[in-house]
N, C-alpha and C positions, 0 to 999 in steps of 0.2 A: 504493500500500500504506500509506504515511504517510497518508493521507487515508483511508480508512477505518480506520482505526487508532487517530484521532482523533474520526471520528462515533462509535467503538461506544464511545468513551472517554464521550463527551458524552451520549451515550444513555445511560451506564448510570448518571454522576452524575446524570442528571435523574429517573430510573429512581430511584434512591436518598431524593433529594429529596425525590420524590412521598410517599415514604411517611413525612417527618418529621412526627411530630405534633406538632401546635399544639393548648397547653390554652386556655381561654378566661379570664381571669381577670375576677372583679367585685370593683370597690372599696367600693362601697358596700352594707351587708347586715347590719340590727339597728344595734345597738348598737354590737357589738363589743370587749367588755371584754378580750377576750383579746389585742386585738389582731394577731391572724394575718390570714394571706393566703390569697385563695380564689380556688382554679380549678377549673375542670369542663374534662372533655370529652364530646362529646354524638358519636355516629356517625350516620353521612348518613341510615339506614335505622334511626333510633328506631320504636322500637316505641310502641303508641299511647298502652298507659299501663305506660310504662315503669317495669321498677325500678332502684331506687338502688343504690349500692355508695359509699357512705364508702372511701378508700384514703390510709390515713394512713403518710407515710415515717416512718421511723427517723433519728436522731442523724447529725447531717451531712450529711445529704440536701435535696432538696428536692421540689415536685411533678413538675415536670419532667423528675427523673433518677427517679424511682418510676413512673413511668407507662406507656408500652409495653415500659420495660426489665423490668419486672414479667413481661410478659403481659396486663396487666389491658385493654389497649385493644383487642386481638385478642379479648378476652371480649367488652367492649364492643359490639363489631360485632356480633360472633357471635348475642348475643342481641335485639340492640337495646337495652341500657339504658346507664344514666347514668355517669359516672362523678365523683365529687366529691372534690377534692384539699386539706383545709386544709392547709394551709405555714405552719411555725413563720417565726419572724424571729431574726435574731443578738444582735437588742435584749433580745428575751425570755430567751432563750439562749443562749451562746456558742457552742455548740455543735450548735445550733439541733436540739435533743431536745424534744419536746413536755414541760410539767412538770407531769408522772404523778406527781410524786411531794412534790406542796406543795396543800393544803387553799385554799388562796386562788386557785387555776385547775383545780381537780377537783369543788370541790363544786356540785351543781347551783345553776342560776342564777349562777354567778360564772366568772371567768374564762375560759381556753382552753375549756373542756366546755362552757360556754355561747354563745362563740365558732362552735365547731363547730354547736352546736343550732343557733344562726339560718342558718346555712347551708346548713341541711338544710331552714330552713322557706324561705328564698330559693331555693330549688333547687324549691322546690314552685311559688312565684309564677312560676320561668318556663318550668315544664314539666309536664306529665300526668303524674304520678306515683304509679303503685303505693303506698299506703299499710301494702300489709300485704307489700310487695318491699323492705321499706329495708335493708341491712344496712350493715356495716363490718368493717373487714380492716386491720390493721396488724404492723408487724414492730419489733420491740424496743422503745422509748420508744413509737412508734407504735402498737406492739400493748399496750403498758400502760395509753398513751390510748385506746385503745379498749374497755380492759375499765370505765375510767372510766364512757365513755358508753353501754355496755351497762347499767353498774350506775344510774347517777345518771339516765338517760335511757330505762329497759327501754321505756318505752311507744312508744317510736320506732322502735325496731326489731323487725325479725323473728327477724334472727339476727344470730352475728360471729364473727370469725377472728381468732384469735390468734398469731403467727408469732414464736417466740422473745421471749416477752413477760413479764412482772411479775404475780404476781396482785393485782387490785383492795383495797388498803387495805394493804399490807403498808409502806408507807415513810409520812414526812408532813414528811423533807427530805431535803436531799442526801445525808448523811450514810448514812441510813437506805435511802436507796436504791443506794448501793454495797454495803450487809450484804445488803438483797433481792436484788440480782442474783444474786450468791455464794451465793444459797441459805443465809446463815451466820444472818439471824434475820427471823421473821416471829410477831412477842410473841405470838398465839392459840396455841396449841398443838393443839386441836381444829380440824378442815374443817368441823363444825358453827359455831364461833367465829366461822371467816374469811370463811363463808358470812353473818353476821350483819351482818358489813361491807357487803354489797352491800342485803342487804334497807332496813337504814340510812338507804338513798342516797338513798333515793326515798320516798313512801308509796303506792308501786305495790303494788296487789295483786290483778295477774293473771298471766297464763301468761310467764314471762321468754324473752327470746330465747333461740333454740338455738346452742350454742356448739361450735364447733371448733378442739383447740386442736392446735398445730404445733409441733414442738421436733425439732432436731438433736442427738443424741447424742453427740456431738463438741464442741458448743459452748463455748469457753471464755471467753466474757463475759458471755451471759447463763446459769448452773449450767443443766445438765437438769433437776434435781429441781424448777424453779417450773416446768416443761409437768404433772409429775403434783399439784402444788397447783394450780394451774390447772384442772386436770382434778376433781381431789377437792372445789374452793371450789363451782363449776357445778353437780358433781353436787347437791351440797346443795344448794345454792340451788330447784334442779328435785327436790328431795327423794325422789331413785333414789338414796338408799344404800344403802337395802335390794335395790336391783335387779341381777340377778350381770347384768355387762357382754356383750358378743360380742367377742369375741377373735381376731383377723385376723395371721396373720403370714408376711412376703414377706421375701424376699432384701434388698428393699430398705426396708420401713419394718415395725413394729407398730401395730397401731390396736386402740384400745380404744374400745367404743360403748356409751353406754348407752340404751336403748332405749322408748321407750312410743306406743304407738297406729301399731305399724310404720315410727315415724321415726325416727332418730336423733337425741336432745334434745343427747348432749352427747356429743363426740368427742373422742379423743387421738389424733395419728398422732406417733411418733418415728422419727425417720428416722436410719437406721444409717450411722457415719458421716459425719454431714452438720456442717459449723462452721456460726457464727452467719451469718446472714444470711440473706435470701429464698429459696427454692430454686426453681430456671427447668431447663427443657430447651433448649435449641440446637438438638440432634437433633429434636425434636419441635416445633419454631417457634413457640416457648413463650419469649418475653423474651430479653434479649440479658444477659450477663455487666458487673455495675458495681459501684461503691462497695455493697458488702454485699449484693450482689443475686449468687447463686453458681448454679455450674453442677452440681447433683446430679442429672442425668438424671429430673430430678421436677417435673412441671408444676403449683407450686402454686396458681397462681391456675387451671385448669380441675376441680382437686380439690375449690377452697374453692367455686367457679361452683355445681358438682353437691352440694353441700353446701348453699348457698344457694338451692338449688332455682330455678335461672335456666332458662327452660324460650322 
């Protein structure tokens, strides 16, 4: 009895094992002004021209604790596409937050935002890549850098997901981006204004990524009120202000859509009740519960998948 007792003990850690994932990391890639860190994970059954998914952590995190604790690797599989992890450093940050919120690593061609760009163009050099599948997904500092490279990068992407995140231009130091989180100042006063920030970024002028953005109503470190500036800076930017929304409402979230040519250009969902951080289901074998990655019976990353249009 002790001895099988101990095979099903051994079976079930190697059972366990089996399923740890290993990101892949590359050291060399560009330049590298931002000095970060870069991992991918690719699944055994890529698809042939696979799309990308950008998957940026949040403040204290790293790629390794963001990655199937998400969900995101379980999409991975699912669809066959890529998965790409830049990882801030402690050097850059103490607190290793990506810095959304300093003009000398947001502006295009410089810094972290440019950082992440060659990584995206390195991720092309070792794989068949979807050009018009590229998106990005991030959650707080993460998702701030993401509206970054939405904005200063639009020609890159197709779409992005923003998970309790900052809107693009509203801080330009530290300071300012403790008043932006708090919702307490973002100097435009106009979503025509804040919207003018993103156009700025770039001298792109065609169809900008489609944007979904993610906010917990509960949240008390990033305010709720930047998921509906978030929501209002996109719409303008895709210039549907004039356009009345679709309006969805569940037990468990609201969603607000604005809509053209039967797609969804630019989403809100606010989820009732939910704090800061990622939302996963357990129930549904959707990420595992970690440092800011929470259990709201809400599978965000196969919400943000069908969003992205991962098929």
């Amino acid at each position: 009895m002790l001895k099988l007792t101990f095979l099903i003990l051994i079976s079930s850690l190697s059972a366990w094992a089996s399923k740890e994932i290993t990101l892949t990391e590359v050291t060399q890639f560009g330049s590298n002004p931002g000095q970060l860190k870069m991992f991918y994970y690719a699944p055994k059954k890529l698809d042939p021209k696979a799309a990308l998914i950008v998957v940026v952590h949040g403040c204290t995190q790293s790629a390794g604790e963001f990655d199937d604790e998400t969900g995101w690797t379980n999409v991975a599989d699912k669809h066959g596409s890529l998965l790409l992890f830049p990882q801030q450093t402690e050097k850059n940050n103490q607190s290793r937050c990506f810095n959304w919120f300093m003009p000398s690593q947001t502006t295009r061609n410089l810094g972290e935002a440019h950082s992440i760009f060659e990584m995206i163009e390195e991720m092309k050099k070792l794989f068949n890549i979807n050009d018009q599948k590229v998106s990005i997904v991030g959650l707080s500092a993460g998702a701030a850098m993401s509206s970054v490279m939405l904005a200063s990068y639009p020609e890159v992407f197709s779409s992005g997901a923003l998970v309790a995140g900052i809107p693009f231009g509203c801080a330009n130091n530290a300071f300012n981006a403790w008043t932006c989180m708090f919702a307490q100042d973002f100097p435009p006063t106009s979503a025509r204004s804040r919207a003018d920030y993103v156009r700025r970024a770039s001298d792109f002028t065609g169809e900008y990524p489609r944007v979904l953005v993610m906010q917990g109503s509960a949240d008390n470190l990033v305010n709720p009120r930047n998921g509906q500036f978030n929501l209002e800076q996109w719409v303008h930017v895709h210039q549907l202000e004039h356009t009345s929304p679709t309006r969805t409402l569940t037990t468990r979230f609201e969603k607000t859509e604005y809509i053209r040519r039967k797609q969804s250009k630019v989403t809100l969902i606010s989820l009732h009740n939910v704090a800061h951080g990622y939302p996963i289901s357990v129930k549904k074998k959707c990420g595992k519960p970690s440092k800011y990655i929470i259990e709201a019976d809400f599978c965000a990353s196969e919400v943000i998948a069908e969003f992205f249009d991962l098929k």
